[in-house]
C-alpha positions as CSV (number, residue, x, y, z in Angstrom):
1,X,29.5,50.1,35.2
2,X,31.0,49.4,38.4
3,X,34.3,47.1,39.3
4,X,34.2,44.5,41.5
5,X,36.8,43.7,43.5
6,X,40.5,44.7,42.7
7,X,41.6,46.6,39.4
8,X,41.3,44.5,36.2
9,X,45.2,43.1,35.5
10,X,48.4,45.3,36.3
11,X,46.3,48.0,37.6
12,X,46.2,49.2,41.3
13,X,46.6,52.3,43.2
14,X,49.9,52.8,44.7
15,X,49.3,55.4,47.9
16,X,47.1,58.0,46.1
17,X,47.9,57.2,42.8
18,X,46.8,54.8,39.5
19,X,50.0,52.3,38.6
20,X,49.9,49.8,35.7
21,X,52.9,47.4,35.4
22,X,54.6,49.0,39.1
23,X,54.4,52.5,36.7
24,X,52.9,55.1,37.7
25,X,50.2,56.4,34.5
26,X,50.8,60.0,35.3
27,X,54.3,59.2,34.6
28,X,53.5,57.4,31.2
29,X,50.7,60.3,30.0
30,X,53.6,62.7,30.9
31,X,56.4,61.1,28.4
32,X,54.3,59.8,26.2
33,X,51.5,62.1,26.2
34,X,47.4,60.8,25.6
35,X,45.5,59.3,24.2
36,X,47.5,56.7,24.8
37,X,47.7,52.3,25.1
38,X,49.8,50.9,27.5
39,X,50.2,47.2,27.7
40,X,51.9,45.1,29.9
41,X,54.2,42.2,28.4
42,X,54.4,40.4,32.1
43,X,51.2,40.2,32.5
44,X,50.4,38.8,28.7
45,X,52.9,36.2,29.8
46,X,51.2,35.4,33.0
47,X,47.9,34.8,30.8
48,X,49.6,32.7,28.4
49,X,51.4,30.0,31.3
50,X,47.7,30.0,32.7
51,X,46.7,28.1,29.3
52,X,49.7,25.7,29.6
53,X,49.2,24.7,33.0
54,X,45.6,23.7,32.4
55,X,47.0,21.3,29.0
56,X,50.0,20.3,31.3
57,X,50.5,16.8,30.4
58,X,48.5,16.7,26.6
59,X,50.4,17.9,23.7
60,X,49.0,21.1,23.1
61,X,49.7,24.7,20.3
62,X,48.4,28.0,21.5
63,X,47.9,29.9,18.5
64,X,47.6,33.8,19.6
65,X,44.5,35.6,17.9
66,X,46.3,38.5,16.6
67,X,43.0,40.2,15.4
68,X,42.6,41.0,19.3
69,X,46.3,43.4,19.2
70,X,48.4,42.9,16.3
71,X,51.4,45.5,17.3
72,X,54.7,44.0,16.6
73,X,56.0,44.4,20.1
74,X,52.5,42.0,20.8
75,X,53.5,39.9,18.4
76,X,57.0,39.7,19.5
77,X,56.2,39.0,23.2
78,X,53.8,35.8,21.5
79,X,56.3,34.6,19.7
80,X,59.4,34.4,22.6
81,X,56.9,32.7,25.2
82,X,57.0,29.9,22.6
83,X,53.4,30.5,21.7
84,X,52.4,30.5,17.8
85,X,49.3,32.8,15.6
86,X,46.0,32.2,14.8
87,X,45.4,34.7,11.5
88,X,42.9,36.2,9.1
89,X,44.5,38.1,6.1
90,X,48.1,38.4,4.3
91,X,48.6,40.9,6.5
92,X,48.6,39.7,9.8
93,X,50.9,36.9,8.0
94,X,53.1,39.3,7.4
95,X,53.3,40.9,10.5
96,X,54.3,37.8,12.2
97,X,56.5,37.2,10.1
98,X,58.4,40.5,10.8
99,X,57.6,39.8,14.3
100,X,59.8,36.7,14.3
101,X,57.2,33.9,14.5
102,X,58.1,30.3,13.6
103,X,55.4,30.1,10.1
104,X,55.5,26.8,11.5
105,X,53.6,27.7,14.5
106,X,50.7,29.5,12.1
107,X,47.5,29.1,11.7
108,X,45.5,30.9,8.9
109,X,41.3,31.0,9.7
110,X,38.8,33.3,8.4
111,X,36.0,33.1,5.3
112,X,37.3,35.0,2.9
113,X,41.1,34.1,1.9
114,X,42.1,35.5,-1.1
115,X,44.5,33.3,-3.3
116,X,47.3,35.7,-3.7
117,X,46.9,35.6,0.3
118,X,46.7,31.7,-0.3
119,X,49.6,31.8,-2.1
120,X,51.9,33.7,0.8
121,X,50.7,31.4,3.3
122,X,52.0,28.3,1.9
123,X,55.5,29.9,0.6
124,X,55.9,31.1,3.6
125,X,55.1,27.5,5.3
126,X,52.3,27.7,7.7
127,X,51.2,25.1,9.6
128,X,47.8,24.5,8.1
129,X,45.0,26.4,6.5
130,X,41.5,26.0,8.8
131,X,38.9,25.4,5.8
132,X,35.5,27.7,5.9
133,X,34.0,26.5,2.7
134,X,33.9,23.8,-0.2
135,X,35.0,27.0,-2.6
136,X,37.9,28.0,0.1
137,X,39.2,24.6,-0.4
138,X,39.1,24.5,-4.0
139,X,41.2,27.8,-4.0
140,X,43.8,26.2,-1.7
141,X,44.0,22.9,-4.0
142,X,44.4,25.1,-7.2
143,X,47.3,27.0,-5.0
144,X,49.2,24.7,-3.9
145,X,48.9,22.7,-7.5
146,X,50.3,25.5,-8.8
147,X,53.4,25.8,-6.4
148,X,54.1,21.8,-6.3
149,X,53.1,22.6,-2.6
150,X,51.3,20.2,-0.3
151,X,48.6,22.0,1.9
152,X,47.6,21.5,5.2
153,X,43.8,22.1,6.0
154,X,41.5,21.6,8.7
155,X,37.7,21.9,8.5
156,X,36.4,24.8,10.8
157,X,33.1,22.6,11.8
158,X,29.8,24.7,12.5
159,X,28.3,22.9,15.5
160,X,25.3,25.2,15.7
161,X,26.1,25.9,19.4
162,X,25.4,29.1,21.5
163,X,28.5,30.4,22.8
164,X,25.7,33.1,25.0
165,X,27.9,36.1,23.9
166,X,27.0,39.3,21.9
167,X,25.4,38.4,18.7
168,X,28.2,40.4,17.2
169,X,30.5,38.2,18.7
170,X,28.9,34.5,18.2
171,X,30.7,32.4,15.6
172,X,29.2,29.2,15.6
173,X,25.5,29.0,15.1
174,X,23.8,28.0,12.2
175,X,22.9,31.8,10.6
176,X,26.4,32.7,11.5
177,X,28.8,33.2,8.2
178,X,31.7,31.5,9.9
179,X,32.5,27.0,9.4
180,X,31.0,24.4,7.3
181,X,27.8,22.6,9.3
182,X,28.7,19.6,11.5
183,X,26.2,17.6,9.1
184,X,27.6,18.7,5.6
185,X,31.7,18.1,7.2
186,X,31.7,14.3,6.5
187,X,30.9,14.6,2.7
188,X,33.3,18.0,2.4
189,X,36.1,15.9,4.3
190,X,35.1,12.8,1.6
191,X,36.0,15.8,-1.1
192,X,39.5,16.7,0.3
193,X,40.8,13.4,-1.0
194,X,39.7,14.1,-4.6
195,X,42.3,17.1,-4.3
196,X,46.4,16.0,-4.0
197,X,47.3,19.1,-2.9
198,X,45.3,18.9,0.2
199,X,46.4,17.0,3.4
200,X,43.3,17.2,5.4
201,X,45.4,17.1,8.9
202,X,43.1,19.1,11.2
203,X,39.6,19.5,12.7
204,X,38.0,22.2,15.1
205,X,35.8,24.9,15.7
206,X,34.8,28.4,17.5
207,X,32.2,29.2,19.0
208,X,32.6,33.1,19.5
209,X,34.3,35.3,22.0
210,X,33.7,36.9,25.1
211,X,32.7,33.5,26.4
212,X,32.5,33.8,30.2
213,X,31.6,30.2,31.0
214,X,32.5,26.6,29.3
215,X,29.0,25.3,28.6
216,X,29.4,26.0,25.1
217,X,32.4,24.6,24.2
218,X,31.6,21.6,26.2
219,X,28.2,21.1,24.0
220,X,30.2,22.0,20.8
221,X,33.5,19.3,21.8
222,X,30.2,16.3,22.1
223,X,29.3,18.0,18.2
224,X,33.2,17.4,17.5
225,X,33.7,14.1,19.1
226,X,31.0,12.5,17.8
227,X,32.0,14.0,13.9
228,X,35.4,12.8,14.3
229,X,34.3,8.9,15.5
230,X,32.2,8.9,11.8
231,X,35.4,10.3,9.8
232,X,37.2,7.8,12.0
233,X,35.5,5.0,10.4
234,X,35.8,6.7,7.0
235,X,39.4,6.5,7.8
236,X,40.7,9.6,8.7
237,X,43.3,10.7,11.2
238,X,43.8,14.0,12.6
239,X,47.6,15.9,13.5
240,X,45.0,18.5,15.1
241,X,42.3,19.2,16.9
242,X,41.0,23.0,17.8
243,X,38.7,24.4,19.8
244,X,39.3,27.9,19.0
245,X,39.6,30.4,21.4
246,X,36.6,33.1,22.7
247,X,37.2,32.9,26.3
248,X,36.2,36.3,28.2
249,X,38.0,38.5,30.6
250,X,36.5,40.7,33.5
251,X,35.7,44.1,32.1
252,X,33.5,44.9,35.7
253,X,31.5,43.0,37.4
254,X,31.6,39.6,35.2
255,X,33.0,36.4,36.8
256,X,35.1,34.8,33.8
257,X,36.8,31.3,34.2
258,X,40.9,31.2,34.7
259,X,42.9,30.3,31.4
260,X,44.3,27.3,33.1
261,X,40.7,25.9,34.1
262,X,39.3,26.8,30.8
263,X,42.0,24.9,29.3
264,X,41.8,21.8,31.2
265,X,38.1,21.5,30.7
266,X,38.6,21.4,27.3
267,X,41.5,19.0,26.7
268,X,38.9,16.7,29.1
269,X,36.1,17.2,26.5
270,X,38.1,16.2,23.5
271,X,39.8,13.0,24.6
272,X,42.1,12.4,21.8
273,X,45.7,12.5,23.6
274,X,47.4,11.1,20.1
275,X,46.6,15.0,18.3
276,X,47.9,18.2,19.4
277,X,45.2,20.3,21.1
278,X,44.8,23.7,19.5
279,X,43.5,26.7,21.4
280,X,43.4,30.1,19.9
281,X,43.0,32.9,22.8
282,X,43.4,36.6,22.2
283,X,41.1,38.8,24.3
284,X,41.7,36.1,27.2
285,X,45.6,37.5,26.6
286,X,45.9,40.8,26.0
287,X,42.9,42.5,26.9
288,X,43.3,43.4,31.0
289,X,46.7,43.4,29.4
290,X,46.3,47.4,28.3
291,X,44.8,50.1,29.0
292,X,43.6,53.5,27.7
293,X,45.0,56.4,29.3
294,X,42.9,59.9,28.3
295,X,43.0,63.1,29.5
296,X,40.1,65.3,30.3
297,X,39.4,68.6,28.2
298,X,36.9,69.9,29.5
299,X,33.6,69.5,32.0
300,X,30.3,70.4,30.6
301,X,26.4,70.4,31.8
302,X,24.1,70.3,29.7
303,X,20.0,69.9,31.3
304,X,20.0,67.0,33.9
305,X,23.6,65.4,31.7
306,X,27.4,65.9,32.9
307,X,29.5,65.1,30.2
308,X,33.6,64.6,30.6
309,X,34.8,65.8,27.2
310,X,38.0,63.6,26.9
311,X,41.1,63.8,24.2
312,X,40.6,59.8,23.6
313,X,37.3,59.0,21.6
314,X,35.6,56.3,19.5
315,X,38.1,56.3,16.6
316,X,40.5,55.4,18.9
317,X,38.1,52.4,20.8
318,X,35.1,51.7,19.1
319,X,34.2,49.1,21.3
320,X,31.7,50.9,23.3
321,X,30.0,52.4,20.1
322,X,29.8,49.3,18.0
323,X,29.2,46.8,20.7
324,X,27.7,48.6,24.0
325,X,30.3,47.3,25.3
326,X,31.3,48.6,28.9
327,X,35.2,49.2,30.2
328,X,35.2,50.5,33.5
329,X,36.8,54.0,33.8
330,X,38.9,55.0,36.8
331,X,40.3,58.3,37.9
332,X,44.5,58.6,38.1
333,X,43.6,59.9,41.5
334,X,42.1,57.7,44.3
335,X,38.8,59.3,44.7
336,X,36.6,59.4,48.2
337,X,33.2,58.2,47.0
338,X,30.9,61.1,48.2
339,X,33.0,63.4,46.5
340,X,32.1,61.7,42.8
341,X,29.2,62.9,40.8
342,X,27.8,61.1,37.2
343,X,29.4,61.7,33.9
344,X,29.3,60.5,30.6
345,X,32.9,60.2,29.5
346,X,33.2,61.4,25.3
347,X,35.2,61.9,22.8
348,X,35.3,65.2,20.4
349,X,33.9,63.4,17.4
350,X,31.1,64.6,15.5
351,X,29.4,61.9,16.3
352,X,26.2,61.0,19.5
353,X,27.9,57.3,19.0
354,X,31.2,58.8,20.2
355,X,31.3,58.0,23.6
356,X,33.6,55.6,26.0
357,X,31.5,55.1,29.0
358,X,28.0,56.5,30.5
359,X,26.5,57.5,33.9
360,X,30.3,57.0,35.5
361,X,30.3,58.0,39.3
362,X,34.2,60.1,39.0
363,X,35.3,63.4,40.9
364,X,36.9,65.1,37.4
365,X,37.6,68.5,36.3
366,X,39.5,69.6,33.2
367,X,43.3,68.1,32.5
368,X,42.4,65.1,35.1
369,X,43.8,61.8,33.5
370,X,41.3,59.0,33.6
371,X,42.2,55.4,32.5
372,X,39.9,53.3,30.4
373,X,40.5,49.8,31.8
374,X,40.6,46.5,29.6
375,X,41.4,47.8,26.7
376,X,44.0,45.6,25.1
377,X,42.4,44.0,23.1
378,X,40.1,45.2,19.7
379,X,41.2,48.7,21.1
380,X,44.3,50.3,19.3
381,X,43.6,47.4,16.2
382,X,40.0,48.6,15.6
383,X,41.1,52.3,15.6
384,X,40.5,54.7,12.6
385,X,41.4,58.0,11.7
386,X,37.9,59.4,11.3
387,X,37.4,62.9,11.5
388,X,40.9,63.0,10.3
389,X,42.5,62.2,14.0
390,X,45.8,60.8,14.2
391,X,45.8,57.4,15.8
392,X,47.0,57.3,19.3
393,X,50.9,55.9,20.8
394,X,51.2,52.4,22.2
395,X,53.7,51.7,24.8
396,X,54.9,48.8,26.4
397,X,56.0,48.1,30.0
398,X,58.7,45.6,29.9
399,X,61.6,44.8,32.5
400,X,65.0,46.5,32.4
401,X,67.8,44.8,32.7
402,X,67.4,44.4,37.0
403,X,64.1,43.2,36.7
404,X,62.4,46.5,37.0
405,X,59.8,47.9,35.2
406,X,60.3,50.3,31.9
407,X,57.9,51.5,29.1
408,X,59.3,51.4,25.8
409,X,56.9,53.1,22.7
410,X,56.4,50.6,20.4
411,X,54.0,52.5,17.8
412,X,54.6,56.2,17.3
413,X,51.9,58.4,17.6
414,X,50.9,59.5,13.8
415,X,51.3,62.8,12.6
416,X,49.3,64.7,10.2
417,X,51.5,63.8,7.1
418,X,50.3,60.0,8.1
419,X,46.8,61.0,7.5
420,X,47.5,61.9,4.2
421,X,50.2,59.2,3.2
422,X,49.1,57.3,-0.4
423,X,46.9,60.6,-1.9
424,X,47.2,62.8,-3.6
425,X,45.0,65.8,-5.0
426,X,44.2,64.5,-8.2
427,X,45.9,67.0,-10.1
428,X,48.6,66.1,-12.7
């Protein structure tokens, strides 16, 4: 796969060599060693004041998807640009929490919420559940009965809409797993009020992610708007109104919308300036916010295949193996084009399914660093330790105290006592 244009996010070549964040990578792979993620709080920022100016003017909550990078430091960053969390388990709660975000500024989605995880959410005070299912609900009413709590829910509407992403990756049509169907809502909303505990304050959907125009969310906000006239008339009222997130980011040669117009587009499809717009972004945040950095171990031919056998491999970004998915690759070193041959770029695991890119024009030999691009998000929080590999260092480039640019490790690389923390032989 081939870039267009400049460098994905805080990437660019400085003279002859690859920068991210005004730091030079070899610099970073040198003190911090590879594989390793670097990510870029500025430019996370950047993404996240995009959103806002597009809602300038409607009351609005961005809700971070922490599935995309859930590292503290991420979470932190979120949190002190005045964003809040979109999240799906206890434990994501939890990591907010330590990360210092308002519980007020949480939202918790997914299909299969546990009560104990239930149970944290509302003592720690979220802002509102977002419902997947008539049993879900019933769970959250026998929780918060038992707590003398009140709980905020809103209905995460199927709208049967094609968000034209990877089937992996689409949320909102009728076979997917994910909302209760725009038709069956009414009648479920109807239910809530035979529950006290419940305060059905919210409505939304999504769609999928990786979205890389609006269509989708336009036909799915008509869905919406005409769901929310009916429970209108049934006398409802909503605090909130989401649209999820799922908005894609250029990996190579894909044309994806700006935050800001995204956003706008939006707010203009769900005309309801009396309830707080919800958007939920996460790849559209952090994922041209990072990259991979990798170093080459060795060069290999094998019949009419070079292969670039690098230290970084699909435990550590599964993306390409699970997905196809395509991050471009680039060379530390600006290379002259006639001078670049075809590789495929993999990783030591036992594994054909371990590889990060194919057929990759790159001039490379042994203990060359290469960069895999865009890989902020569902990179380091997909990672495994398969084959009994340590999971890589993340880093973040954050400003000093003049303004200048600084890396700071914000997840240690693991060691092989990590691997085996929690077992033990067996053996009394």
């Amino acid at each position: 796969m081939a870039l267009t244009g400049s460098l994905p996010g805080p990437l660019a070549y400085s003279g002859e060599h690859l920068h991210f964040g005004g730091l030079p990578v070899a610099d970073l792979a040198a003190a911090f060693g590879t594989p390793l993620y670097v990510y870029s709080a500025a430019y996370l920022k950047e993404r996240l004041e995009s959103y806002r100016r597009g809602l300038r003017g409607r009351k609005h909550l961005l809700c971070y998807s922490v599935k995309a990078n859930s590292n503290l430091a991420i979470l932190r960053q979120v949190a002190g640009a005045g964003a809040g969390a979109d999240i799906v388990s206890g434990g994501e709660l939890y990591r907010c929490l330590q990360a210092g975000m308002p519980p007020e500024r949480i939202v918790f989605a997914g299909v299969g919420k546990t009560e104990r995880e239930i149970a944290e959410a509302l003592k720690a005070g979220i802002l509102l559940f977002s419902v997947e299912s008539v049993a879900e609900m019933e769970s959250i009413q026998r929780c918060a009965e038992t707590l003398g709590a009140r709980a905020r829910i809103s209905i995460r509407v199927n709208p049967d809409v094609d968000a034209a992403t990877h089937p992996y990756i689409s949320t909102g049509l009728k076979e997917n797993k994910f909302g209760i169907s725009h038709q069956a809502a009414r009648e479920v909303y109807a239910l809530s009020r035979q529950m006290p505990a419940l305060q059905a304050s919210g409505i939304g959907f999504h769609i999928g992610s990786q979205m890389l125009e609006s269509s989708g969310v336009r036909d799915a906000s008509a869905v919406l708007c005409a769901l929310i006239e009916r429970l209108r008339s049934d006398g409802f009222s909503f605090e909130h109104i989401s649209i999820g997130g799922g908005l894609g980011i250029r990996y190579g040669a894909e044309q994806a919308p700006e935050p800001a117009d995204f956003a706008a587009e939006a707010a203009a499809a769900l005309p309801y300036p009396d309830a707080t717009l919800c958007l939920e972004p996460g790849r559209s945040v952090v994922g041209n916010a990072g990259i991979l950095l990798t170093r080459v171990l060795y060069a290999k031919e094998q019949a009419d295949r070079r292969f670039l056998i690098v230290d970084a491999a699909m435990n550590d970004l599964i993306r390409p193996a699970l997905y196809q998915a395509e991050h471009a690759i680039v060379s530390e070193k600006l290379q002259e084009a006639e001078q670049a041959q075809r590789w495929d770029i993999v990783g030591p695991i036992c594994e054909s399914a371990d590889f990060l890119g194919r057929n990759r024009l790159l001039s490379a030999a042994a203990d060359d660093l290469l960069c895999i691009c865009s890989a902020g998000a569902y990179g380091f929080t997909m990672a495994s330790n398969y084959n009994s590999r340590p999971r890589p260092a993340e880093a973040l480039v954050v400003p000093d105290s003049e303004g200048r640019p600084r890396a700071l490790v914000v997840r240690d690389r693991e060691n092989y006592e990590d691997l085996i923390y929690g077992e033990n032989t067996g053996e009394d």
